[in-house]
C-alpha positions, 0 to 999 in steps of 0.5 A: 500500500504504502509503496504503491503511493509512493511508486503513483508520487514519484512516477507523476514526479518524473512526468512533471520534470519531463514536461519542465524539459519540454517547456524549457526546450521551446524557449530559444537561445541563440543556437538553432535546434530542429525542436524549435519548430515542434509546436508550429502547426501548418493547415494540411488540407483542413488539419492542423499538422505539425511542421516535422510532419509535412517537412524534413527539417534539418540545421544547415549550421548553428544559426539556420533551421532548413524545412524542405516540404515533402510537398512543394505546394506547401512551401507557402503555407509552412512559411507563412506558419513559421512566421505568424508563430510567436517564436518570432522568426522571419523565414525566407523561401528559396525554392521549395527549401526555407530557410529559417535565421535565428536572429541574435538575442539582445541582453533584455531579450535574454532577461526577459527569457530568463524570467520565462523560464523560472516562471516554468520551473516555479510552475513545476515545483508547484506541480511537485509539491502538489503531488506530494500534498496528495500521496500525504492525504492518500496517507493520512485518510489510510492512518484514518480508516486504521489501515496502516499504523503512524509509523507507516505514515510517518515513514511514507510521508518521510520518503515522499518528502525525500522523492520530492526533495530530489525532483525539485533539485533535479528541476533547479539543475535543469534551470541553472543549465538553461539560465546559463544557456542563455546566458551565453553569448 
């Protein structure tokens, strides 16, 4: 019982510093990643699909994101996508084959981005903390109705809070490799 708790804690833990990876990969630093381009989503004949879906995309160098449409109809709209995103990258058509420049970040710029990302990390933590919060009601409600001892209870909450403890310091490294990410220049 109490270890099912736990192993429910720490498998939802494990999911929420995952999508902390995931947010914090979409905030851009100067350098160009294929993965910038995951959440654009282009109309393809009435769907919303997204960008690697539709189009090879590779890194022509460290600063251009080259997308080659499967289908050159679709130049157009790729680029016309990529633009209206809020990533705030202007794509320019050669051909079938876009190329996207990622411009340089401004010291406000990279301030601004900071505070995005330890708002992420903030929002995370909380996440952790709700997660604990639970598996320490899940706890008390079995103390409750006798189904464990206070020992038990005191136990589970003691590895809860250690599980915690190690997630919330797993996404405080995650922030401080990022802030340092953008920091550089």
């Amino acid at each position: 019982m109490l270890k099912e708790i736990q192993n429910t804690a720490e498998e939802k833990m494990k999911k929420s510093v995952e999508a902390l990876k995931t947010n914090l990969a979409k905030v851009r630093t100067g350098r160009a990643h294929t993965g910038l381009l995951d959440q654009v989503k282009v109309d393809y004949y009435g769907s919303d699909v997204p960008v690697s879906q539709i189009a090879n995309v590779t890194l022509l160098d460290a600063r251009t994101i080259s997308v080659k449409p499967y289908e050159s109809n679709m130049a157009g709209a790729i680029e016309k996508a990529i633009r209206d995103s809020d990533l705030g990258l202007n794509p320019s058509a050669m051909g079938d084959l876009i190329r996207v420049p990622m411009p340089m970040l401004t010291e406000e710029r990279r301030k601004d981005l900071i505070k995005v990302v330890r708002h992420e990390t903030e929002e995370a933590r909380v996440a952790v903390r709700n997660i604990r919060r639970d598996a320490n009601t899940e706890l008390k409600n079995l103390l409750k109705d006798k189904e464990i001892s206070e020992d038990d209870n005191r136990r589970g909450e003691d590895a809860i809070q250690k599980l915690t403890d190690k997630y919330i310091a797993e996404m405080d490294k995650i922030l401080e490799a990022k802030e340092k990410d953008l920091m550089e220049v």
